[in-house]
C-alpha positions in Angstrom: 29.1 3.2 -10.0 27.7 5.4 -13.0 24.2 6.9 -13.3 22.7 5.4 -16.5 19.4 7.5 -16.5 17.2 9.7 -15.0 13.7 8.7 -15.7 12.2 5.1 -15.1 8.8 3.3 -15.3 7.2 0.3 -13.4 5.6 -1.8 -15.2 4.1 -1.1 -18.4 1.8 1.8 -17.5 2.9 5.4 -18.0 0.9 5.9 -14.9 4.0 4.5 -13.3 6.8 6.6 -14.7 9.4 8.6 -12.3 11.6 11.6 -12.4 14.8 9.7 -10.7 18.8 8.9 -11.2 19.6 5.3 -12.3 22.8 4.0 -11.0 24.4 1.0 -11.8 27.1 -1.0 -10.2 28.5 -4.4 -10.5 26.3 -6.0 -7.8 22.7 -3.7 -8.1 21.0 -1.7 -9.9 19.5 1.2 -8.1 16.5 3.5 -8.9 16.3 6.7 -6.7 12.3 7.1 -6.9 11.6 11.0 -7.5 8.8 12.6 -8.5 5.9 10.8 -10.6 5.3 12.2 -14.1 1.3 12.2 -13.5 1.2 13.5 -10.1 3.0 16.9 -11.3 1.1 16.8 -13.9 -1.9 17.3 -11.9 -0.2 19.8 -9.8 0.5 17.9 -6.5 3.0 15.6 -4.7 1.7 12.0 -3.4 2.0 8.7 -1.8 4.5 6.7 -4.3 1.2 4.1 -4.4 0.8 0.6 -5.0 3.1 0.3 -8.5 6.1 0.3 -6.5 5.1 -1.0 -3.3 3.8 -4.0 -5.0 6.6 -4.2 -7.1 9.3 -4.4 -5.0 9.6 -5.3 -1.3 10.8 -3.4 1.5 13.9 -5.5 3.1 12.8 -7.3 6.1 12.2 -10.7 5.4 13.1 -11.0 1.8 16.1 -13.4 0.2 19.1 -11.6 -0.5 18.3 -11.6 -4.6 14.7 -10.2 -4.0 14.1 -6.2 -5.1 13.4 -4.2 -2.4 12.3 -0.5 -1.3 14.7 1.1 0.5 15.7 4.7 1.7 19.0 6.7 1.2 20.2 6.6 4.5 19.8 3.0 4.7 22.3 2.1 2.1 26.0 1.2 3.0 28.1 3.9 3.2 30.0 2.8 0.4 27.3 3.2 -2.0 26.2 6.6 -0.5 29.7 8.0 -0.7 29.5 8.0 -4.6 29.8 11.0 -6.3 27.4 10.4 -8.6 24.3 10.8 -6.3 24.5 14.1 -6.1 22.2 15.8 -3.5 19.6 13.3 -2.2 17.5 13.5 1.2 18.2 10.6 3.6 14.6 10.4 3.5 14.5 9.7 -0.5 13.1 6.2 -1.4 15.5 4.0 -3.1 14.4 0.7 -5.2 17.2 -1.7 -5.3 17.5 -4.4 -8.3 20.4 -6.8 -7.4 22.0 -8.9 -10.1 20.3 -12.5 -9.0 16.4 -10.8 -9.0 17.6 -9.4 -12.7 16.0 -12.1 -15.3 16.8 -10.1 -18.4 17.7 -6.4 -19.8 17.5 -5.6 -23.2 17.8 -2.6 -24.8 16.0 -0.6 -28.0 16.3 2.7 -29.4 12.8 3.0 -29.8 11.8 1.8 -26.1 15.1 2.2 -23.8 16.3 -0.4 -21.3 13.7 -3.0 -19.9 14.4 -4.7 -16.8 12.6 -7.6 -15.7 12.7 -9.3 -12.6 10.1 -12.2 -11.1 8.1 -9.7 -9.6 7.8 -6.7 -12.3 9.3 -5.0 -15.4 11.2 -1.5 -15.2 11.8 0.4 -18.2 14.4 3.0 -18.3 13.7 5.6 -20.6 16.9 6.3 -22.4 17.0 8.5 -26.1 17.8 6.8 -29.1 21.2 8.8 -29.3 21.8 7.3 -25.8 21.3 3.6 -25.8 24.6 2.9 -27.1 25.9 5.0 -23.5 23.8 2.7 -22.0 24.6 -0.5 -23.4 28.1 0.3 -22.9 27.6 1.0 -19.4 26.0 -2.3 -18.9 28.6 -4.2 -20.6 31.1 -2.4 -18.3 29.9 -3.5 -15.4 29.0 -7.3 -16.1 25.1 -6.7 -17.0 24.4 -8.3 -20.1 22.5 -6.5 -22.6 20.2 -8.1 -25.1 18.2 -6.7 -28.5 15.1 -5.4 -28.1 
């Protein structure tokens, strides 16, 4: 498991966009939701709203390939073991892309890493002096990458 980023966006508004690690692993890709650009911005700290709520789904009741919300504490302890999380509160939401809900990802130094799934599009916000990390990282771990 590697972190591929640390900022993401649902969907296509930058209304959307989040302060929050990326991870990646062979089976999922997971998006630890921090803080939202627009809410700091502002000067307060919110509900996560509707963009990821309607999004994603939270894990009762959904297939096995769906996306779904999620907290820290209630990931395996396999996943939560990894040094790569760093310090994250039990508490801290956790959107979870597994490989079947993944349609495509393709990657552009002028836009990042899109992911889309059925139910929405995340982009991950990568530099251009990055995207070849990222790609690679991909690649590693069985993702396939296409050209923006």
């Amino acid at each position: 498991m590697e972190r591929i980023c640390s900022q993401f966006q649902v969907g296509s508004s930058g209304f959307k966009r989040y302060l929050g690690d990326v991870l990646l692993d062979a089976e999922n890709i997971y998006m630890l939701v921090g803080l939202n650009f627009n809410i700091v911005a502002l000067g307060g700290l919110g509900a996560l709203g509707g963009a990821i709520a309607g999004a994603v789904a939270h894990v009762a009741g959904k297939s096995a390939s769906d996306p779904f919300q999620t907290t820290y504490s209630e990931l395996p302890d396999q996943i939560r073991q990894q040094r790569v999380w760093g310090r994250v509160a039990d508490e801290a939401k956790v959107i979870v892309l597994p490989r079947g809900s993944v349609k495509s990802v393709s990657c552009s130094i002028w836009t990042g890493c899109t992911i889309k799934t059925d139910q929405a599009k995340f982009v991950l916000h990568i530099s251009p002096f990055g995207i070849g990390k990222a790609r690679r990282l991909l690649e590693k771990y069985g993702w396939t990458a296409e050209a923006a």
